[in-house]
C-alpha positions in Angstrom: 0.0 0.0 0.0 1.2 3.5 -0.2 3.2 5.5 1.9 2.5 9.3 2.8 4.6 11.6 4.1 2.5 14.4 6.5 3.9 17.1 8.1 2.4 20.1 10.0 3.8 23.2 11.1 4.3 23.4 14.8 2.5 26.9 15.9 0.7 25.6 18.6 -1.2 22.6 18.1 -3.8 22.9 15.9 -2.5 21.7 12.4 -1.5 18.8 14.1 -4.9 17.8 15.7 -6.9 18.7 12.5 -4.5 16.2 10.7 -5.3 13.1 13.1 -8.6 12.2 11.0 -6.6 12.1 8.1 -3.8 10.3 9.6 -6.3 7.7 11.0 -8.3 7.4 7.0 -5.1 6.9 5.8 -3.8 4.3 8.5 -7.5 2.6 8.4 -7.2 2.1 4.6 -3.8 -0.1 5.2 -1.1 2.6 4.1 2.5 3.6 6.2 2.7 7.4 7.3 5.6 9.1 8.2 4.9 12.0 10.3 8.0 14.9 9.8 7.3 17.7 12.8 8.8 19.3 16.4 7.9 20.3 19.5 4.8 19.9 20.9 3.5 18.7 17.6 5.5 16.1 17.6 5.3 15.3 21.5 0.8 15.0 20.4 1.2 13.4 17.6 3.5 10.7 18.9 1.0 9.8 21.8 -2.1 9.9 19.4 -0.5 8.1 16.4 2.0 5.6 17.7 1.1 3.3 14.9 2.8 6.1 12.9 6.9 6.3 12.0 8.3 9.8 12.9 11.1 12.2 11.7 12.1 15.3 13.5 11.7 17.8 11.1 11.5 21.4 12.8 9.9 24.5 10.9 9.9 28.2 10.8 10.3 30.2 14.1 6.9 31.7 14.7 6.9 35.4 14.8 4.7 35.9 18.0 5.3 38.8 20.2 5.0 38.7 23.9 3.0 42.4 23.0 -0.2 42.5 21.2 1.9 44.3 18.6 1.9 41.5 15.9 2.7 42.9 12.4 6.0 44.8 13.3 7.1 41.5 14.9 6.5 39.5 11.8 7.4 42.0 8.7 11.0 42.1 10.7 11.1 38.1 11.2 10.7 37.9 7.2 14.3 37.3 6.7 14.5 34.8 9.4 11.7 33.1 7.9 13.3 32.9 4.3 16.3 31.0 5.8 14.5 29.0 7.7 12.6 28.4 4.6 15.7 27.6 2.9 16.7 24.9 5.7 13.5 22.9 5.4 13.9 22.5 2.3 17.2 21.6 2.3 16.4 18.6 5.3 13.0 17.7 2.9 15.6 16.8 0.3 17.4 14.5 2.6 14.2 13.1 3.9 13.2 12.0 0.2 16.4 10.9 -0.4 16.4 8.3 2.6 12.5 7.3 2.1 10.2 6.5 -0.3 7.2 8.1 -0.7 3.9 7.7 -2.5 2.1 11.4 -1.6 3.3 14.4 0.4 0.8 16.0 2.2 2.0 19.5 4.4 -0.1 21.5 6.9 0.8 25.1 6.1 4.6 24.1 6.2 5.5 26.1 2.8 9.1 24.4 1.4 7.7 20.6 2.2 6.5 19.8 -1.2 8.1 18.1 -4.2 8.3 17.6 -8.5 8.5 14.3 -8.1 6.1 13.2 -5.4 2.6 14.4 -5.8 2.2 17.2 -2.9 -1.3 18.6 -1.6 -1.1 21.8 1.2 -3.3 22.8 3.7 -4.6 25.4 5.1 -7.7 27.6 5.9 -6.0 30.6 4.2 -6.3 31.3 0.7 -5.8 34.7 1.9 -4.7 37.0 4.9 -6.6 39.6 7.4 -4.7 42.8 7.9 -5.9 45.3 9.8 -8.1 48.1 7.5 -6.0 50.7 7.0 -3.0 48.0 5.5 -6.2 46.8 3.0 -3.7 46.8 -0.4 -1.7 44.5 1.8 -4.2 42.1 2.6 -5.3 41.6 -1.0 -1.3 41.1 -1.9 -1.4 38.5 0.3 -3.6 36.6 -2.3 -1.1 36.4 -5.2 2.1 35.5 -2.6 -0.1 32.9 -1.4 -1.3 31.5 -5.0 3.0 31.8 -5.9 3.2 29.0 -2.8 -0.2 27.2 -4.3 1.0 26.2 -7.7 4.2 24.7 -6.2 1.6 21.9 -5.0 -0.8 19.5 -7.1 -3.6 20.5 -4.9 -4.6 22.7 -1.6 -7.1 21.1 0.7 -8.9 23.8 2.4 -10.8 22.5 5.6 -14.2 24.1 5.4 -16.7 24.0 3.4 -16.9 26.7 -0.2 -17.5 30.3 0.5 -21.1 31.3 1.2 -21.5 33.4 3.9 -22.0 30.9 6.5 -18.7 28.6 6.2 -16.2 29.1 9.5 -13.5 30.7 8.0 -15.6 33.6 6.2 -13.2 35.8 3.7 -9.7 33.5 4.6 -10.6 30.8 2.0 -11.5 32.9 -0.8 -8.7 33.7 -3.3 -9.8 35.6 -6.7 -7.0 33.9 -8.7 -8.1 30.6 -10.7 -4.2 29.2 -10.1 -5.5 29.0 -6.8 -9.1 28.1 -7.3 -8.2 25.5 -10.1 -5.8 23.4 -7.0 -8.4 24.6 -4.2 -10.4 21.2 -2.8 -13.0 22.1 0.2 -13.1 19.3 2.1 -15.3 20.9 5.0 -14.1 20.8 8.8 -11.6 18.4 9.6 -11.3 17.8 13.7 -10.2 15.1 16.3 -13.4 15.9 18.2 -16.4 13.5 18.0 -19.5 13.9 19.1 -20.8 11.7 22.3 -23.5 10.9 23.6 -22.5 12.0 27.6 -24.4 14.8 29.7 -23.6 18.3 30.0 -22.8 17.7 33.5 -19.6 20.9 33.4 -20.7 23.9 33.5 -17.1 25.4 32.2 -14.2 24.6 30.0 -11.5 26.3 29.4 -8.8 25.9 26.9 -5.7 27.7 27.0 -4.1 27.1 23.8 -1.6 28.9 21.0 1.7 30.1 20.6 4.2 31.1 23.5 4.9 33.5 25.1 0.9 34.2 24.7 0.0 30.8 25.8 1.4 31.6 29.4 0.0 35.3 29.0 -3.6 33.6 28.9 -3.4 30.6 31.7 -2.3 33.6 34.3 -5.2 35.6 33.4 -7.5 32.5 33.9 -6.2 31.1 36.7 -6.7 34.4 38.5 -10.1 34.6 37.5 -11.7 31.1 37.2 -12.7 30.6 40.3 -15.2 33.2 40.3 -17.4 31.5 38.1 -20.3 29.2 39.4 -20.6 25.5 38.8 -17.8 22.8 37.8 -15.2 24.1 35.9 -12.3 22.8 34.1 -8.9 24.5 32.6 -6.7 22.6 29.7 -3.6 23.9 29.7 -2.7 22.6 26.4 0.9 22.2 27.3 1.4 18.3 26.5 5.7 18.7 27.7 4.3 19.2 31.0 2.3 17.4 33.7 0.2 19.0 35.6 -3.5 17.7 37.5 -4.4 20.2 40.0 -7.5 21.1 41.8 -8.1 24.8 43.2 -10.7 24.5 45.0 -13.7 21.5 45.5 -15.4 23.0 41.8 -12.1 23.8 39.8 -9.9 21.5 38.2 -6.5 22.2 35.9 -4.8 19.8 33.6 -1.6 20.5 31.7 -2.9 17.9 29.2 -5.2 15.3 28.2 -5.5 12.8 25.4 -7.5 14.3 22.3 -10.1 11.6 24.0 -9.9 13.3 27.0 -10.3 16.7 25.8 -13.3 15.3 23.0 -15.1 13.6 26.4 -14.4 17.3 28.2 -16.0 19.4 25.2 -18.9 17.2 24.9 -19.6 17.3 28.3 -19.4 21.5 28.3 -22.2 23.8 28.7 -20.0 26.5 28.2 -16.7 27.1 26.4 -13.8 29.7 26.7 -11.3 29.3 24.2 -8.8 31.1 21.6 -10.6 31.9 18.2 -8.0 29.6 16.7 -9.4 28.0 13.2 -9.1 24.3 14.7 -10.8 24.7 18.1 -13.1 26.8 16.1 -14.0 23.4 13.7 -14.2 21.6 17.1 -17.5 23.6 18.6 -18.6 23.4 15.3 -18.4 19.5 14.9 -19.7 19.2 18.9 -22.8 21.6 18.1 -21.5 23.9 20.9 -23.7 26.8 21.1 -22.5 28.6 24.1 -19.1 30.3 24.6 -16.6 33.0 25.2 -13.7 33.7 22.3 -10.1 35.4 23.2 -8.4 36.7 20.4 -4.1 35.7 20.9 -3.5 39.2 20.5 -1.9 41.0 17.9 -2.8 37.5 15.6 -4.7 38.7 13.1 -6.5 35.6 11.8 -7.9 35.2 15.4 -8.7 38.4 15.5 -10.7 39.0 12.4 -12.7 35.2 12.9 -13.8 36.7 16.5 -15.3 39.8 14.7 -17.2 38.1 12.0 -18.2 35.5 14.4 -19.7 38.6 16.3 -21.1 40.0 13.1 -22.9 36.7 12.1 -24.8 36.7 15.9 -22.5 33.2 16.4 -20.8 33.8 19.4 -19.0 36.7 21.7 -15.9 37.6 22.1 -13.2 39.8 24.2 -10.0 40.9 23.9 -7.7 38.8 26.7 -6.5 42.1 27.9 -10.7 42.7 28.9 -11.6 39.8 30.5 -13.7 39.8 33.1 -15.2 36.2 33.2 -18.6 36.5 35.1 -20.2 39.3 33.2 -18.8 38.3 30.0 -20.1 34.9 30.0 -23.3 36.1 30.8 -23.2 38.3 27.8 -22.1 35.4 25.7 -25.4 33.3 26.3 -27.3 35.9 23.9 -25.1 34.6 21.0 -26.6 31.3 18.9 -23.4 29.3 17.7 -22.3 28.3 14.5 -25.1 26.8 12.1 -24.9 23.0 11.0 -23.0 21.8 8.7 -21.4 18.4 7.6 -19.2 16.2 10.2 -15.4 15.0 9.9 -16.2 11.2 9.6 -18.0 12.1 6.5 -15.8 14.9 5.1 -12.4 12.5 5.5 -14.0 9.7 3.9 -15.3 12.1 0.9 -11.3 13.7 1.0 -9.7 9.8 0.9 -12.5 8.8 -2.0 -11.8 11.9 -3.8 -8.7 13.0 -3.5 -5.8 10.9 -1.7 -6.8 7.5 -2.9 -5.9 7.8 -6.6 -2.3 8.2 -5.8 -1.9 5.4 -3.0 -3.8 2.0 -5.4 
């Protein structure tokens, strides 16, 4: 059978969790995957995918300020970025020359593709959000990203098409056809699965992203968790670590848990708090959540832009980390109506194996 080569970037964690369905079609269908990644990707992806053969393979240095100031940060790590660029390129080449592979798939990792191996991308971002008054810039962002696009055979975009209710709202729309001729919406790919459990927790929190904001956001919830009413429960989403504490009788903090774990803890929530980030985002949508609180990681403007048109669209509320103030705020939130249906991951990865993936792995 064949053997695929995946490889997500490792800014926080959620390429690598929205790549486990596809890891587990592809595994469930007989073929070998090699997983090429670092850090806490790797550290996941190694305890959810053991069946899987792994190759440390680190990526880009991510350009996240501990300021809310962003885009200063990131125009000046440009350079940095290019050689970096330059270096994973240089190890894929190695990589390919010490395996054999059937397909490449990366996750938003630009340099891992190849002219000899077929190569699909993903990512939720056809396109970029810029603040308005850098407008030009955003829509330049189109035709750099489309320059990237046509390097692979095909970019799987993990939403559903355009249409003014699809999660991702202007980011996976590009106005060039070399895009839209490779573009291939699969709809939301997550780890999550719907149970059948009670709502029996009243909060959950997940602290997720980048550092140094990761940290930024677990001191601001910590000091303020407590004062909510009912059972709560704060992920940490720091898988290096181990940490099971309880505050008080009603509050309980984990460093990590198993994607089970966290799927069980989700399904069981009333209410969520959590960073607008795209793949927690597909994760509410696949659970049917229609209560919770969004936190921008500041200065991140994909984040930031999802939590206003979230807003716009009536879906849910959100508040800068900076503004917190948990009580009032998830009151506010319960006026919101969540995200409207749309189809599931166990039927979106089956359609992506059928209609894409399986023609170069028979």
């Amino acid at each position: 059978m064949g053997h695929v080569f995946i490889s997500p970037l490792n800014w926080g964690l959620g390429h690598s969790t929205r790549d486990i369905p596809i890891i587990n079609e592809l595994l469930s269908h007989g073929h070998e995957v090699t997983i090429g990644t670092s850090g806490n990707a790797l550290a996941l992806l190694k305890r959810e995918c053991p069946e899987c053969n792994f190759i440390l393979f680190k990526d880009y240095p991510a350009p996240y300020s501990a300021s809310r100031f962003f885009l200063p940060k990131f125009v000046a790590s440009i350079p940095i970025l290019l050689r970096a660029l330059a270096r994973e390129r240089k190890k894929l080449d190695q990589i390919l020359a010490d395996n054999k592979f059937d397909l490449i798939i990366s996750d938003n990792r630009m340099g891992v593709y190849s002219n000899k191996i077929p190569s699909y991308f993903i990512t939720h971002q056809l396109r970029f959000s810029l603040p308005s008054y850098l407008y030009p810039f955003e829509m330049l962002t189109i035709p750099v990203n489309s320059f990237f696009h046509i390097k692979y055979d095909g970019v799987i975009v993990p939403d559903i098409a355009p249409n003014g209710s699809n999660l991702s709202g202007k980011l996976c729309r590009s106005n060039l056809d070399a895009t839209n001729q490779r573009v291939y919406y699969a709809g939301i790919l997550t780890s999550a699965k719907k149970m059948r459990v009670d709502e029996d927790l009243d909060y959950l929190i997940i602290v997720s992203g980048p550092e140094p904001q990761r940290t930024k956001l677990e001191e601001i919830i910590l000091k303020q968790v407590q004062k909510l009413p009912g059972e709560k429960v704060v992920l940490l989403g720091s898988p290096q670590k181990e940490r099971h504490d309880k505050l008080d009788e009603h509050t309980t903090v984990h460093s990590y848990v198993s994607t089970e774990e966290k799927a069980e803890l989700m399904n069981r929530a009333g209410f969520m708090i959590a960073r607008s980030g795209y793949t927690t985002m597909m994760e509410i949508a696949e659970l049917d959540k229609k209560h919770g609180l969004f936190t921008p990681t500041p200065g991140q403007t994909e984040q930031e832009y999802l939590s206003r048109y979230y807003a716009r669209q009536g879906w849910f509320l959100s508040r800068s980390q900076y503004r917190i103030k948990l009580p009032e705020d998830t009151h506010a939130a319960m006026q919101y109506r969540g995200f409207p249906q749309m189809s599931k991951t166990c039927e979106n990865v089956a359609r992506l194996y059928r209609d894409v993936l399986k023609q170069y792995l028979t």
